[in-house]
C-alpha angles and dihedrals in degrees: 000000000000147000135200133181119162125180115194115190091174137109105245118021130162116198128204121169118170108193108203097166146095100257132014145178120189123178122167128176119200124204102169137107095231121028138141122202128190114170119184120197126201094168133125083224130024139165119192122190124170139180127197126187096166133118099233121017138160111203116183125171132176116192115203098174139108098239119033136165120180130189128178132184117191122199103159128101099247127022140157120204129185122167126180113204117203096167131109100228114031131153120194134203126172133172126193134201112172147109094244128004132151120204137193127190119194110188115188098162131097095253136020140159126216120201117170139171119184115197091170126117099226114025135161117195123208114184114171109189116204100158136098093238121035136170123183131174117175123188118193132190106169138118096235115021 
């Protein structure tokens, strides 16, 4: 059992975390311009939240467990997301607040869920199924979309 929470108030950070444990709970809050964070689970349950207030900023997870819920809340002016899901039961929420993003959801698991709601002004939306059961509902409330 473990539990990590990490808070970074520098200029410049880089976060790696590997879970190789039963049960974890990771929550990290960045308030920095430049930072870079890779997280790698090997856990039977997992919950991610994370929270960015940076300028620039690269996030890429990749989730390996049984059990996994992800939220993610952007408020930076550029940002890049990309998650890969392996796991049989995942549910997925993003929110997005920025001038320009691009995102790209890839789902390999037997049921998922895809809720998305885009406030930017330009967006461009990638989703790749590859699951039995599948439910998306996408809001947008952009100019160019």
């Amino acid at each position: 059992q473990c539990q990590a929470t990490t808070l970074y108030q520098s200029s410049q950070c880089q976060d790696t975390t590997l879970y190789q444990s039963s049960q974890c709970q990771a929550t990290t809050f960045y308030q920095s311009s430049q930072y870079q964070a890779s997280t790698l689970y090997q856990s039977s349950q997992c919950q991610a939240t994370t929270l960015y207030q940076s300028s620039q900023y690269q996030a890429t997870t990749l989730y390996q467990p049984s059990q996994c819920q992800a939220t993610t809340l952007y408020q930076s002016s550029q940002c890049q997301a990309t998650t890969l899901y392996q796991s049989s039961q995942c549910q997925a929420t993003t929110l997005y607040q920025s001038s320009q993003y691009q995102a790209t959801t890839l789902y390999q698991s037997s049921k998922c869920q895809a809720t998305t709601l885009y406030q930017s002004s330009q967006c461009q939306a990638t989703t790749l199924y590859q699951s039995s059961q599948y439910q998306a509902t996408t809001l947008y409330q952009s100019s160019q979309c």
